[in-house]
C-alpha positions in Angstrom: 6.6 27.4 -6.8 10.3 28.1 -5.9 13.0 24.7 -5.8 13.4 25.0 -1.9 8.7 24.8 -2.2 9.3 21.2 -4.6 12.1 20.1 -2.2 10.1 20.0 0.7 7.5 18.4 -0.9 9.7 15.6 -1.8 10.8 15.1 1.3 7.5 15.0 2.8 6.2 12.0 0.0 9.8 10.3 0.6 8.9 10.5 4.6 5.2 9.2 4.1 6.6 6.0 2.0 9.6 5.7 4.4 7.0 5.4 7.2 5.0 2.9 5.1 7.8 0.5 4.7 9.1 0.8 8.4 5.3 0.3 9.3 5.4 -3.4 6.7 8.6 -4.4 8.2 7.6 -3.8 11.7 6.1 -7.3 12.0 8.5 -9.2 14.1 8.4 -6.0 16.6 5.0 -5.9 17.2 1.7 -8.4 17.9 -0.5 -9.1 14.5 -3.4 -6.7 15.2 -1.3 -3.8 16.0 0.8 -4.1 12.8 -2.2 -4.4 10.4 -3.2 -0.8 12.1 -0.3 0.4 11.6 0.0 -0.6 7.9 -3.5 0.8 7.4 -2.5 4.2 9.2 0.6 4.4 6.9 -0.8 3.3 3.9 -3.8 6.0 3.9 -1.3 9.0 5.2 1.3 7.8 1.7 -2.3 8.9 -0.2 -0.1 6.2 -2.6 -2.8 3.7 -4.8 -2.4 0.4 -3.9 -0.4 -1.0 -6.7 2.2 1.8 -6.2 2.8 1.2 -3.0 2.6 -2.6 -3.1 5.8 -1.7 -5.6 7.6 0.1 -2.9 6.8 -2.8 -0.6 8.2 -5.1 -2.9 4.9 -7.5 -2.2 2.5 -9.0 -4.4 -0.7 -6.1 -5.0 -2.6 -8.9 -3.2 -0.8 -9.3 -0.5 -1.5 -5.1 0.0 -4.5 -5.6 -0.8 -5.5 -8.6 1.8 -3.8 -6.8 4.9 -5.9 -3.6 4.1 -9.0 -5.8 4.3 -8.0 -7.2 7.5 -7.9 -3.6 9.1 -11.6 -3.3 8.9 -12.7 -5.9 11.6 -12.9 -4.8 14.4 -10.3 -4.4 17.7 -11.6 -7.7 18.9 -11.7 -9.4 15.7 -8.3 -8.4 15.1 -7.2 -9.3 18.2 -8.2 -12.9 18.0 -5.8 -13.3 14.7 -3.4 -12.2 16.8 -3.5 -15.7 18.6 -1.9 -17.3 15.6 -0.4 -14.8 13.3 -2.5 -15.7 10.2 -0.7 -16.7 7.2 -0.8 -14.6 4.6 -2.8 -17.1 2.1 -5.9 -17.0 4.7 -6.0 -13.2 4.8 -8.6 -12.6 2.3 -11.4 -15.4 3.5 -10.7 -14.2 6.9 -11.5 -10.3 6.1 -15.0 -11.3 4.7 -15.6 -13.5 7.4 -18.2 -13.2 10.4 -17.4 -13.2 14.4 -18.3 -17.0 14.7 -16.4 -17.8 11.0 -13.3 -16.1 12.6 -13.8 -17.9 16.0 -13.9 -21.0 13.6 -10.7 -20.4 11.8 -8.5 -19.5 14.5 -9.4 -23.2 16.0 -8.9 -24.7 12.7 -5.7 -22.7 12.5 -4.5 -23.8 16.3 -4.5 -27.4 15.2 -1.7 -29.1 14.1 -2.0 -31.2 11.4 -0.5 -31.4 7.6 -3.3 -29.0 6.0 -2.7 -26.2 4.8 -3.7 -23.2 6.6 -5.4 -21.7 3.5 -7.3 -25.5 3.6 -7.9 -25.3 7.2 -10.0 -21.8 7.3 -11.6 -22.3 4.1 -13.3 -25.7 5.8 -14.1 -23.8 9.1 -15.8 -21.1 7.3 -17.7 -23.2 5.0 -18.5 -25.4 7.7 -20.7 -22.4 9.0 -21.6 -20.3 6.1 -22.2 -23.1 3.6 -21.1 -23.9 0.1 -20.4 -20.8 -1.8 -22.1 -19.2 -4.5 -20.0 -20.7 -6.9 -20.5 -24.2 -5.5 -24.2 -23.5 -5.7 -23.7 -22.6 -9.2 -21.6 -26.1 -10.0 -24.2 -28.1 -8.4 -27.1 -26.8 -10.5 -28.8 -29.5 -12.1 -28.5 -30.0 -16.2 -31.9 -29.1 -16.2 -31.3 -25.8 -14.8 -29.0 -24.4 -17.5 -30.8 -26.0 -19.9 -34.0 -23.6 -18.9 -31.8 -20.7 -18.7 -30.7 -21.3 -22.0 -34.0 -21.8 -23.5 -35.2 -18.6 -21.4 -32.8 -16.7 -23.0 -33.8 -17.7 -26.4 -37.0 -16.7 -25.7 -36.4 -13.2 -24.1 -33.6 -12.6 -26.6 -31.2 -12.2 -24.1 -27.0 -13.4 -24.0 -25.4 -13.9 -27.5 -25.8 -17.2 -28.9 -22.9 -18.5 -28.2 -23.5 -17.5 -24.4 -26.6 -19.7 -25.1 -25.0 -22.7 -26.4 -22.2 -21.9 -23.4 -25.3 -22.9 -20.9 -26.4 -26.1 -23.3 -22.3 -27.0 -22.8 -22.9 -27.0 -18.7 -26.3 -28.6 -19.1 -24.2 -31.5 -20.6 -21.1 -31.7 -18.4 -24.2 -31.8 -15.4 -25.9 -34.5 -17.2 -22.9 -36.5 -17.9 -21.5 -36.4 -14.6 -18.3 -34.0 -15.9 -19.6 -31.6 -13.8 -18.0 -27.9 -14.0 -14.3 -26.3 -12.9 -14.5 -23.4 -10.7 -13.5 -20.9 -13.8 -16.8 -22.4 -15.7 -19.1 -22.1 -12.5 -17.8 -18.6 -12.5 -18.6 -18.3 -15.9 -21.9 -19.5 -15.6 -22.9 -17.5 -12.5 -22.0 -14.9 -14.6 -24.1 -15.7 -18.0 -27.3 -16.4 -14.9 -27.0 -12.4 -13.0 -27.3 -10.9 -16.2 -31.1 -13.2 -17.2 -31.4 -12.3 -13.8 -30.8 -9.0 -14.2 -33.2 -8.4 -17.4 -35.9 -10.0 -15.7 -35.5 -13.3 -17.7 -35.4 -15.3 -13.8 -37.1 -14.0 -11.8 -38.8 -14.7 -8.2 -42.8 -15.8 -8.7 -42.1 -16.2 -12.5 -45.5 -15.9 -15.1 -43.4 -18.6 -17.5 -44.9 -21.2 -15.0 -41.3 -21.9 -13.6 -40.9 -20.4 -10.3 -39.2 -24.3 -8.8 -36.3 -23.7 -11.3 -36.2 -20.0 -11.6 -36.1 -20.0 -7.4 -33.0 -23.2 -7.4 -30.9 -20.3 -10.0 -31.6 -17.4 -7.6 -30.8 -19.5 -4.7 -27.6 -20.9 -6.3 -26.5 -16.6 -7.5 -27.7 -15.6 -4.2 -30.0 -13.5 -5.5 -33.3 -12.1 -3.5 
Protein backbone atom coordinates (compact mmCIF):
# COMPACT_ATOMS: atom_id res chain seq x y z
CA UNK A 1 0.00 0.00 0.00
CA UNK A 2 1.51 3.37 -1.20
CA UNK A 3 2.05 6.43 1.73
CA UNK A 4 -0.70 8.62 0.05
CA UNK A 5 -3.14 4.74 0.72
CA UNK A 6 -1.81 4.83 4.81
CA UNK A 7 -2.40 8.64 4.84
CA UNK A 8 -5.85 8.50 4.07
CA UNK A 9 -6.45 5.90 6.32
CA UNK A 10 -5.08 8.00 9.17
CA UNK A 11 -7.13 10.54 8.46
CA UNK A 12 -10.09 8.65 8.29
CA UNK A 13 -9.38 6.91 12.13
CA UNK A 14 -8.27 10.60 13.25
CA UNK A 15 -11.88 11.80 11.80
CA UNK A 16 -13.89 8.86 13.43
CA UNK A 17 -12.19 9.66 17.06
CA UNK A 18 -12.48 13.47 16.31
CA UNK A 19 -16.29 12.79 15.85
CA UNK A 20 -16.38 10.69 19.00
CA UNK A 21 -15.04 13.39 21.26
CA UNK A 22 -17.14 16.27 19.62
CA UNK A 23 -20.13 13.71 20.03
CA UNK A 24 -18.89 13.44 24.33
CA UNK A 25 -18.58 17.04 24.54
CA UNK A 26 -21.71 17.89 22.89
CA UNK A 27 -23.72 17.62 26.23
CA UNK A 28 -24.46 21.13 27.07
CA UNK A 29 -25.70 21.57 23.21
CA UNK A 30 -28.14 19.00 23.19
CA UNK A 31 -31.04 17.23 25.53
CA UNK A 32 -29.79 13.90 27.52
CA UNK A 33 -31.41 11.22 25.22
CA UNK A 34 -30.10 12.71 22.08
CA UNK A 35 -26.44 12.88 23.34
CA UNK A 36 -26.31 9.21 24.59
CA UNK A 37 -27.37 8.35 20.77
CA UNK A 38 -25.08 10.21 19.55
CA UNK A 39 -22.15 8.88 21.73
CA UNK A 40 -23.36 5.38 20.85
CA UNK A 41 -23.49 6.29 16.96
CA UNK A 42 -19.86 7.61 17.37
CA UNK A 43 -18.48 5.25 19.52
CA UNK A 44 -19.59 2.06 17.18
CA UNK A 45 -18.41 4.02 13.73
CA UNK A 46 -14.49 4.68 15.87
CA UNK A 47 -14.75 0.49 15.79
CA UNK A 48 -12.32 1.80 18.97
CA UNK A 49 -12.60 -0.93 22.23
CA UNK A 50 -13.96 0.68 24.95
CA UNK A 51 -10.87 1.26 27.06
CA UNK A 52 -9.18 2.89 24.09
CA UNK A 53 -11.60 5.23 23.55
CA UNK A 54 -12.49 5.93 27.12
CA UNK A 55 -8.47 7.13 26.96
CA UNK A 56 -9.22 9.57 24.23
CA UNK A 57 -12.20 10.73 26.22
CA UNK A 58 -10.11 11.29 29.01
CA UNK A 59 -13.18 9.51 31.26
CA UNK A 60 -13.09 6.84 33.64
CA UNK A 61 -13.69 3.11 31.36
CA UNK A 62 -16.86 3.12 33.51
CA UNK A 63 -18.11 6.14 32.84
CA UNK A 64 -17.86 4.80 28.75
CA UNK A 65 -19.01 1.95 29.67
CA UNK A 66 -22.35 3.16 31.71
CA UNK A 67 -23.41 5.77 28.82
CA UNK A 68 -23.18 2.78 26.25
CA UNK A 69 -25.64 0.90 28.52
CA UNK A 70 -27.92 3.70 28.64
CA UNK A 71 -28.26 3.63 24.71
CA UNK A 72 -30.13 0.44 24.82
CA UNK A 73 -33.52 1.55 26.33
CA UNK A 74 -35.61 2.55 24.42
CA UNK A 75 -36.65 6.30 22.75
CA UNK A 76 -39.16 6.59 25.52
CA UNK A 77 -37.07 5.37 28.15
CA UNK A 78 -34.42 7.61 27.25
CA UNK A 79 -36.55 10.24 26.90
CA UNK A 80 -37.80 10.20 30.48
CA UNK A 81 -33.91 10.59 31.78
CA UNK A 82 -34.00 13.43 29.84
CA UNK A 83 -36.37 15.12 32.50
CA UNK A 84 -33.46 15.31 34.92
CA UNK A 85 -30.16 14.75 33.29
CA UNK A 86 -29.07 11.64 35.28
CA UNK A 87 -25.96 11.91 37.15
CA UNK A 88 -23.45 9.96 36.05
CA UNK A 89 -23.20 7.68 39.38
CA UNK A 90 -26.94 6.41 38.62
CA UNK A 91 -26.11 5.47 35.03
CA UNK A 92 -25.50 1.91 35.50
CA UNK A 93 -28.65 0.88 37.94
CA UNK A 94 -30.64 2.86 35.59
CA UNK A 95 -29.59 0.82 32.26
CA UNK A 96 -30.64 -2.53 33.94
CA UNK A 97 -33.67 -1.10 35.17
CA UNK A 98 -37.46 -1.83 34.01
CA UNK A 99 -40.14 0.88 32.59
CA UNK A 100 -41.80 1.27 36.13
CA UNK A 101 -38.01 1.10 38.02
CA UNK A 102 -37.15 4.09 35.67
CA UNK A 103 -40.54 5.78 36.23
CA UNK A 104 -39.41 5.29 39.96
CA UNK A 105 -36.12 6.90 39.73
CA UNK A 106 -36.77 9.82 37.84
CA UNK A 107 -39.38 10.76 40.81
CA UNK A 108 -36.86 9.94 43.31
CA UNK A 109 -34.39 11.96 41.27
CA UNK A 110 -37.04 15.09 40.95
CA UNK A 111 -37.01 15.46 44.69
CA UNK A 112 -35.04 17.69 46.51
CA UNK A 113 -33.62 16.54 49.41
CA UNK A 114 -29.77 15.97 50.79
CA UNK A 115 -29.47 12.25 49.27
CA UNK A 116 -27.46 11.38 47.01
CA UNK A 117 -28.76 10.73 43.67
CA UNK A 118 -26.84 7.39 43.44
CA UNK A 119 -28.95 6.75 47.06
CA UNK A 120 -32.10 8.13 45.69
CA UNK A 121 -32.51 5.52 42.49
CA UNK A 122 -30.98 2.68 44.25
CA UNK A 123 -34.09 3.06 46.89
CA UNK A 124 -36.67 3.59 44.12
CA UNK A 125 -35.52 0.54 42.28
CA UNK A 126 -35.27 -1.63 45.19
CA UNK A 127 -38.39 -0.42 46.38
CA UNK A 128 -39.94 -2.32 43.31
CA UNK A 129 -37.66 -5.00 42.38
CA UNK A 130 -36.66 -6.14 45.96
CA UNK A 131 -33.49 -6.75 47.70
CA UNK A 132 -30.81 -7.88 45.48
CA UNK A 133 -29.24 -11.13 44.97
CA UNK A 134 -26.56 -10.21 47.01
CA UNK A 135 -28.80 -9.02 49.86
CA UNK A 136 -30.53 -12.38 49.58
CA UNK A 137 -27.25 -13.92 49.90
CA UNK A 138 -26.31 -11.76 53.25
CA UNK A 139 -29.52 -12.60 54.86
CA UNK A 140 -29.10 -16.35 54.54
CA UNK A 141 -29.43 -17.92 57.74
CA UNK A 142 -26.13 -19.64 59.57
CA UNK A 143 -27.90 -22.65 58.99
CA UNK A 144 -27.79 -22.28 55.34
CA UNK A 145 -24.01 -22.07 54.79
CA UNK A 146 -23.55 -24.33 57.21
CA UNK A 147 -25.51 -27.09 54.89
CA UNK A 148 -23.76 -25.87 51.95
CA UNK A 149 -20.66 -26.49 53.52
CA UNK A 150 -21.49 -29.89 54.69
CA UNK A 151 -22.99 -30.61 51.16
CA UNK A 152 -19.88 -29.87 49.69
CA UNK A 153 -17.98 -32.18 51.86
CA UNK A 154 -20.12 -34.77 50.97
CA UNK A 155 -20.16 -34.30 47.07
CA UNK A 156 -16.51 -33.35 47.10
CA UNK A 157 -17.07 -30.28 45.73
CA UNK A 158 -15.10 -26.47 46.57
CA UNK A 159 -11.56 -26.70 48.06
CA UNK A 160 -11.45 -26.99 51.69
CA UNK A 161 -10.70 -23.91 52.42
CA UNK A 162 -13.79 -22.70 50.23
CA UNK A 163 -15.52 -25.13 52.84
CA UNK A 164 -14.37 -23.65 55.95
CA UNK A 165 -15.01 -20.01 53.98
CA UNK A 166 -18.93 -21.14 54.31
CA UNK A 167 -18.38 -22.50 58.13
CA UNK A 168 -16.76 -18.61 58.55
CA UNK A 169 -20.26 -16.99 57.15
CA UNK A 170 -22.28 -19.64 59.08
CA UNK A 171 -20.62 -17.92 62.14
CA UNK A 172 -20.72 -14.22 61.39
CA UNK A 173 -24.88 -15.20 60.68
CA UNK A 174 -25.07 -16.87 63.96
CA UNK A 175 -23.32 -14.26 65.81
CA UNK A 176 -25.11 -11.43 64.45
CA UNK A 177 -21.66 -10.07 62.43
CA UNK A 178 -23.49 -10.66 59.61
CA UNK A 179 -21.54 -10.29 56.06
CA UNK A 180 -19.99 -7.10 53.93
CA UNK A 181 -21.08 -6.88 50.48
CA UNK A 182 -17.48 -8.25 49.16
CA UNK A 183 -18.16 -11.57 51.44
CA UNK A 184 -21.89 -11.92 50.18
CA UNK A 185 -20.37 -11.69 46.81
CA UNK A 186 -18.07 -14.19 47.71
CA UNK A 187 -20.38 -16.43 49.06
CA UNK A 188 -22.92 -16.17 46.13
CA UNK A 189 -20.09 -17.21 44.35
CA UNK A 190 -18.82 -20.41 46.40
CA UNK A 191 -23.22 -21.36 46.28
CA UNK A 192 -23.56 -21.15 41.90
CA UNK A 193 -20.84 -23.33 41.58
CA UNK A 194 -22.76 -26.42 44.30
CA UNK A 195 -25.37 -25.15 42.35
CA UNK A 196 -23.86 -25.70 39.33
CA UNK A 197 -22.55 -29.45 40.05
CA UNK A 198 -25.79 -30.47 41.15
CA UNK A 199 -24.80 -30.34 44.96
CA UNK A 200 -28.30 -27.74 45.44
CA UNK A 201 -30.52 -28.47 43.73
CA UNK A 202 -34.59 -27.87 43.24
CA UNK A 203 -36.60 -31.14 44.68
CA UNK A 204 -33.29 -32.45 46.31
CA UNK A 205 -33.05 -36.60 47.23
CA UNK A 206 -30.65 -35.39 50.33
CA UNK A 207 -34.15 -34.77 52.09
CA UNK A 208 -33.44 -30.89 52.01
CA UNK A 209 -35.44 -29.25 49.40
CA UNK A 210 -36.63 -26.13 52.46
CA UNK A 211 -32.87 -25.13 52.59
CA UNK A 212 -31.71 -26.12 49.20
CA UNK A 213 -34.95 -23.90 47.75
CA UNK A 214 -33.96 -20.58 50.54
CA UNK A 215 -30.05 -20.92 48.51
CA UNK A 216 -31.62 -20.93 45.01
CA UNK A 217 -33.99 -18.27 45.92
CA UNK A 218 -31.33 -16.14 47.62
CA UNK A 219 -28.73 -16.87 43.92
CA UNK A 220 -31.70 -16.50 41.89
CA UNK A 221 -31.42 -19.53 40.54
CA UNK A 222 -34.50 -21.59 38.82
Amino acid sequence: MSFGGLNQMSNVSEGRYEQLVVAWNSLSEKSFDIWIMDVSDAFYRSKLNVGFASDILGVRLAELQAALALAVLDEEELALLAQVIPPKTTWFSLATASADELNAAVGALQKFDNESPFKKVEKAIRAIAGPSSLERVGALTSEAFEHAAKKAKNYELLSEKSRNVLKSFARNQRTGKGLTTKQAAYAKDLLQQLADEGAIVRESRDNDVRICDLILDAIGRD
